[in-house]
Backbone as JSON, one array per atom type, in Angstrom:
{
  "sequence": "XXXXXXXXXXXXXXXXXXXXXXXXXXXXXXXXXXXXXXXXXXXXXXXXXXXXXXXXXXXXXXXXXXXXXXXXXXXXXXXXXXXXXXXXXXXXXXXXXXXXXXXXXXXXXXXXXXXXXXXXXXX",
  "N": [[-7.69, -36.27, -7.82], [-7.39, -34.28, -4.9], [-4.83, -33.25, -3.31], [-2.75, -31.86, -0.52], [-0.05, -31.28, 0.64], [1.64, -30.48, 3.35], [4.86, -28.94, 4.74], [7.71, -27.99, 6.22], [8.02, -27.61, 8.89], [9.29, -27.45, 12.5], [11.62, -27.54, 14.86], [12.27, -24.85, 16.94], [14.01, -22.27, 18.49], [12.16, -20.14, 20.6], [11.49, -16.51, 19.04], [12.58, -17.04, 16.72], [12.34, -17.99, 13.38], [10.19, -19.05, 10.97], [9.31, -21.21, 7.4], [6.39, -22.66, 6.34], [5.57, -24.69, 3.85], [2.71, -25.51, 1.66], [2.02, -27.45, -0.25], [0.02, -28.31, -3.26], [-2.08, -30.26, -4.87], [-3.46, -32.58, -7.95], [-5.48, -30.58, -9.33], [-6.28, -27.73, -10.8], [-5.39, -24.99, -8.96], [-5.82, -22.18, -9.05], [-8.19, -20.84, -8.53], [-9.03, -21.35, -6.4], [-9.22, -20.43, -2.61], [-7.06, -20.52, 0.15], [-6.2, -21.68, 3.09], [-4.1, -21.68, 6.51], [-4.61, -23.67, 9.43], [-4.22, -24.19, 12.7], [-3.78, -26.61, 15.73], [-3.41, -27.26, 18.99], [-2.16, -29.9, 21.53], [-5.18, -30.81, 23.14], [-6.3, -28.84, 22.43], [-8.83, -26.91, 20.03], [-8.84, -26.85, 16.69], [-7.94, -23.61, 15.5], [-8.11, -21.11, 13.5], [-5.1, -19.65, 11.26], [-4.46, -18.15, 8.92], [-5.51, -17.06, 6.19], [-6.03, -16.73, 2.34], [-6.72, -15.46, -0.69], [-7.96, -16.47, -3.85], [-6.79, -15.14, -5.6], [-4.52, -13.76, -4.43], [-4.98, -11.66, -3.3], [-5.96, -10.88, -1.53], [-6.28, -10.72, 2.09], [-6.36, -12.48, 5.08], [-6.39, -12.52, 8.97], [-5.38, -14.28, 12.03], [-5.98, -12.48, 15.26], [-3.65, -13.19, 16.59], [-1.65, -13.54, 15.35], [-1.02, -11.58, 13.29], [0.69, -9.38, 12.01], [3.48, -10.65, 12.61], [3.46, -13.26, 11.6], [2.74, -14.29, 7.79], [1.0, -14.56, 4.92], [1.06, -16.2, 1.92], [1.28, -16.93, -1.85], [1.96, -18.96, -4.94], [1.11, -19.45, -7.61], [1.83, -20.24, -9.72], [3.55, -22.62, -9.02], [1.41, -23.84, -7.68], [1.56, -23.41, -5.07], [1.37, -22.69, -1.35], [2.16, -20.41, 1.16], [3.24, -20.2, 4.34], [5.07, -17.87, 6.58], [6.43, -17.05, 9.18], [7.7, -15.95, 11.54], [9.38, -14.58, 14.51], [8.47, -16.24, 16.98], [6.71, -17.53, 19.11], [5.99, -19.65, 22.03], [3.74, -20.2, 22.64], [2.67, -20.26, 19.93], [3.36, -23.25, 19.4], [2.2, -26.33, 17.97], [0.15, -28.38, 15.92], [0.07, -27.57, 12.21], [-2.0, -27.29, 9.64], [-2.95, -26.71, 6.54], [-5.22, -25.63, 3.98], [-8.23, -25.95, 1.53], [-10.76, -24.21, -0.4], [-12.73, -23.53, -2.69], [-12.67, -21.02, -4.44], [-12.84, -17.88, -2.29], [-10.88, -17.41, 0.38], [-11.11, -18.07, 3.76], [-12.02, -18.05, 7.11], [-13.22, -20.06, 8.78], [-13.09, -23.37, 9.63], [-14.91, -24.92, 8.44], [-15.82, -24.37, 6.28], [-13.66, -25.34, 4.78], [-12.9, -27.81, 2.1], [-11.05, -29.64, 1.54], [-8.1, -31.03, 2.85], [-4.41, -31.07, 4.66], [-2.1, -33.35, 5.99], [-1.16, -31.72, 8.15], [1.6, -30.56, 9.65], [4.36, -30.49, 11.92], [4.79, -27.65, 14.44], [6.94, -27.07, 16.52], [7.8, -24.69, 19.66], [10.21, -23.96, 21.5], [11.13, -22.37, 24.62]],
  "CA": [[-7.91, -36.23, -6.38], [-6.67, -33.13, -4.65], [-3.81, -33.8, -2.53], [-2.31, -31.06, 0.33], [1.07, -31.69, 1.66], [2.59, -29.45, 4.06], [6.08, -28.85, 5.19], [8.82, -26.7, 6.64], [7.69, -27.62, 10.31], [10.49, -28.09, 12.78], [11.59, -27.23, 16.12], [12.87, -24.09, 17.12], [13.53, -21.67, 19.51], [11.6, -18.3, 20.77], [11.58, -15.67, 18.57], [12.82, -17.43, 15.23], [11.46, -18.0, 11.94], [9.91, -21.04, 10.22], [8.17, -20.79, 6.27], [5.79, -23.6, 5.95], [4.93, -24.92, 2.73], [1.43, -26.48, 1.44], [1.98, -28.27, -1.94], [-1.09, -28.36, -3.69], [-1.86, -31.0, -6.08], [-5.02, -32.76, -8.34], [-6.41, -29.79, -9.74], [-6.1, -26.2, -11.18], [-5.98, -24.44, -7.7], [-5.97, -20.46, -9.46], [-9.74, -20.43, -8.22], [-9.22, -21.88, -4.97], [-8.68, -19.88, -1.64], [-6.17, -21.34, 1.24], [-5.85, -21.31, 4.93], [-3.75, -22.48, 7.71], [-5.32, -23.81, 10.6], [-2.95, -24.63, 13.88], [-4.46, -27.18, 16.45], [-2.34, -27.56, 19.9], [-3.07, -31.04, 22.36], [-5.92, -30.43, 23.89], [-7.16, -27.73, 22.42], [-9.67, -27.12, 18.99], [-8.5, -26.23, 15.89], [-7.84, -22.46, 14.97], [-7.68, -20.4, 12.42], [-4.63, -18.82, 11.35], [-4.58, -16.94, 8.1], [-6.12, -17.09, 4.83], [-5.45, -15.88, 1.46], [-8.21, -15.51, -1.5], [-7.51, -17.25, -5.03], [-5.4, -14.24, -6.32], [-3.54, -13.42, -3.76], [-5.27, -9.59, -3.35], [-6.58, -10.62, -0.21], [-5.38, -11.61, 3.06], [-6.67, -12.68, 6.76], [-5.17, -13.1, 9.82], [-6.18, -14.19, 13.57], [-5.03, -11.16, 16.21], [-2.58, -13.66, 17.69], [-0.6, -13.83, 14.59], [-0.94, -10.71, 12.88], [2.39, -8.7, 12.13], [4.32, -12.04, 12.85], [2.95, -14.5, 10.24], [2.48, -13.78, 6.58], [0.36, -16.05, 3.86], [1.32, -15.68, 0.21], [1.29, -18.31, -2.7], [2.69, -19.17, -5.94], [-0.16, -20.13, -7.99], [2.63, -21.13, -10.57], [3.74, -23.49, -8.36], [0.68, -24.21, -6.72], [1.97, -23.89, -3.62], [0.93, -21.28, -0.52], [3.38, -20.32, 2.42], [3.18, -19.27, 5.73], [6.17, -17.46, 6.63], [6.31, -16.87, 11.03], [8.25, -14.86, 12.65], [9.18, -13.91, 16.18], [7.45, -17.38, 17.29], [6.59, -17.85, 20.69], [6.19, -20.93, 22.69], [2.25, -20.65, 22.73], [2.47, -20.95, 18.42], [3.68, -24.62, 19.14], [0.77, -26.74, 17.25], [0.59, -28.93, 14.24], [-0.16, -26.46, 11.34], [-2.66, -27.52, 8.87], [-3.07, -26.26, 5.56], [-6.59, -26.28, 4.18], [-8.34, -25.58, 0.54], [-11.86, -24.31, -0.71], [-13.1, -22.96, -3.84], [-13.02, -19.27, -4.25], [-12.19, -17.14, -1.4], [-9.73, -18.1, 1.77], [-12.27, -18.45, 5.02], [-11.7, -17.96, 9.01], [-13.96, -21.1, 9.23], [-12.42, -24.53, 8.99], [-15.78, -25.56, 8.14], [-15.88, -23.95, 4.68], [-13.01, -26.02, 3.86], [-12.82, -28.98, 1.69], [-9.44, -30.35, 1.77], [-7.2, -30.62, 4.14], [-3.46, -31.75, 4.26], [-2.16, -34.25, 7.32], [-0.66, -31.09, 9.03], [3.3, -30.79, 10.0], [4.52, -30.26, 13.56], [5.97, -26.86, 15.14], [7.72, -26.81, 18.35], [8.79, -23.53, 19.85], [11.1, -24.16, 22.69], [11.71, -21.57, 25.6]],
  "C": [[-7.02, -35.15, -5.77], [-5.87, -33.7, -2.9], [-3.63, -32.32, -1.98], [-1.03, -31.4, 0.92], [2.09, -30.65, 2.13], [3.86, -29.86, 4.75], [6.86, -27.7, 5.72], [9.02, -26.82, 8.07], [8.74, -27.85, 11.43], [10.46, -27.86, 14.37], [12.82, -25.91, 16.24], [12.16, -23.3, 18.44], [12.6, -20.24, 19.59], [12.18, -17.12, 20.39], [12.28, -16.11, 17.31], [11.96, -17.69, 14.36], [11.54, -19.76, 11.7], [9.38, -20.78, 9.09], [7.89, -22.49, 6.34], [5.36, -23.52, 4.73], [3.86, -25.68, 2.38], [1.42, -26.84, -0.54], [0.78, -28.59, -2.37], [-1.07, -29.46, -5.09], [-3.26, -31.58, -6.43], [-5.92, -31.97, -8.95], [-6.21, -28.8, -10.14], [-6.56, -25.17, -9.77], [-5.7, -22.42, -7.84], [-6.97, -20.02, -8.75], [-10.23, -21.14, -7.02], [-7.91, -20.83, -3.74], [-7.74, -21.04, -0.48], [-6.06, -20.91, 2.42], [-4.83, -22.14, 5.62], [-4.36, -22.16, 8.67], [-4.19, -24.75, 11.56], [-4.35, -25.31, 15.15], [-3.3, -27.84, 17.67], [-3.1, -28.99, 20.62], [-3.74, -29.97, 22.82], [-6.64, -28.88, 23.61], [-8.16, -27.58, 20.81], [-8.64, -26.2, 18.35], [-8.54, -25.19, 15.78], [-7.57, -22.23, 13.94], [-6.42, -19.56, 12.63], [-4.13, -17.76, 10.4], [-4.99, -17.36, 6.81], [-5.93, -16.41, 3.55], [-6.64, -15.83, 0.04], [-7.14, -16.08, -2.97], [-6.54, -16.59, -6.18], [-4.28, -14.25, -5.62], [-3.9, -12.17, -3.09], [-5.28, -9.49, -1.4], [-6.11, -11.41, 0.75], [-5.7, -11.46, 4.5], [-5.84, -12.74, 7.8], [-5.73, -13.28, 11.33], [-4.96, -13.36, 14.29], [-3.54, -11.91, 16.65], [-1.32, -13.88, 16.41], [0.08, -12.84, 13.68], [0.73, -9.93, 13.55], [3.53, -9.68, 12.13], [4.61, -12.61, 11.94], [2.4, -13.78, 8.78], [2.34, -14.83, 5.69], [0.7, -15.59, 2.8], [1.56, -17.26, -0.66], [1.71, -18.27, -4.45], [1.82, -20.03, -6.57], [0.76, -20.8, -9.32], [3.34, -22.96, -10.08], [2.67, -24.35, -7.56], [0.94, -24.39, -5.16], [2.12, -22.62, -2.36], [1.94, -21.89, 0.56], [3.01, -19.72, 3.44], [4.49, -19.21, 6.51], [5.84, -16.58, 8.41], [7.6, -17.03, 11.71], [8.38, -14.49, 14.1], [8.38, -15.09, 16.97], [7.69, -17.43, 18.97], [6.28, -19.15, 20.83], [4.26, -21.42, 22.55], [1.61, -20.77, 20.97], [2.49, -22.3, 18.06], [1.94, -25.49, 19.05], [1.52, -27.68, 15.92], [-0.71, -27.79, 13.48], [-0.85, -27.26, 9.94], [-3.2, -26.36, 7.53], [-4.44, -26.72, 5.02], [-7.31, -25.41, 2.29], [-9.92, -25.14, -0.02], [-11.9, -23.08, -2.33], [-13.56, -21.37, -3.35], [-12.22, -18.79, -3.23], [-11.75, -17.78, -0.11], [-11.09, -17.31, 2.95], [-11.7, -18.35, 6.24], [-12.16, -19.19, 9.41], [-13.52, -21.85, 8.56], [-13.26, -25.12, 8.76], [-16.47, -25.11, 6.66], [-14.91, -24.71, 3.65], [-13.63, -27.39, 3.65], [-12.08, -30.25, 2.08], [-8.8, -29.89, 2.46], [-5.64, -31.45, 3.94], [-3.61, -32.69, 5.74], [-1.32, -33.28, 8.32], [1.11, -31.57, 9.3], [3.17, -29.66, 11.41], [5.02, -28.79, 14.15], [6.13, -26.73, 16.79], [8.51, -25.58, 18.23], [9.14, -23.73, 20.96], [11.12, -22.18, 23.27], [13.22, -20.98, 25.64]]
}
């Protein structure tokens, strides 16, 4: 059964760093792409970057680009999102997300999903 469990999430202030981690478990995930997807109250899930089953390849939504950076450790099974310079409008729980083959913009290509971890960016 393929398990997702993300971490790193915390509270900080504007313009610091956070690396989230998505622990991957249940399966040989070499041949599976990864995303995080960030969902604030009240608002719908987003996409926020994707990575393809090597590593070669790599997405990103405008609002995060230059900031945020996806990379993964297929030894470890385990993909990161490493964010930077965080502003107050990044605060969201951050969902980590899994599909066969290539990393997706659409959270409707994924499979699996973890239960998301929290970030607060304070003012």
């Amino acid at each position: 059964q393929v398990q997702l469990v993300e971490s790193g999430g915390g509270l900080v202030q504007a313009g610091g760093s956070l690396r989230l981690s998505c622990a991957a478990s249940g399966r040989t995930f070499s041949n599976y792409g990864f995303g995080w997807f960030r969902q604030a109250p009240g608002k719908e899930r987003e996409f926020v970057a994707a990575i393809s089953w090597r590593g070669g390849s790599t997405s990103y939504a405008d609002s995060v680009k230059g900031r945020f950076s996806i990379s993964r450790d297929n030894a470890r099974d385990t993909v990161y999102l490493q964010m930077n310079s965080l502003k107050t409008q990044d605060t969201a729980v951050y969902y980590c997300a899994t599909r066969f083959m290539g990393g997706s913009s659409s959270y409707k290509d994924y499979n699996y999903w973890g239960r998301g971890t929290q970030v607060t960016v304070s003012s």
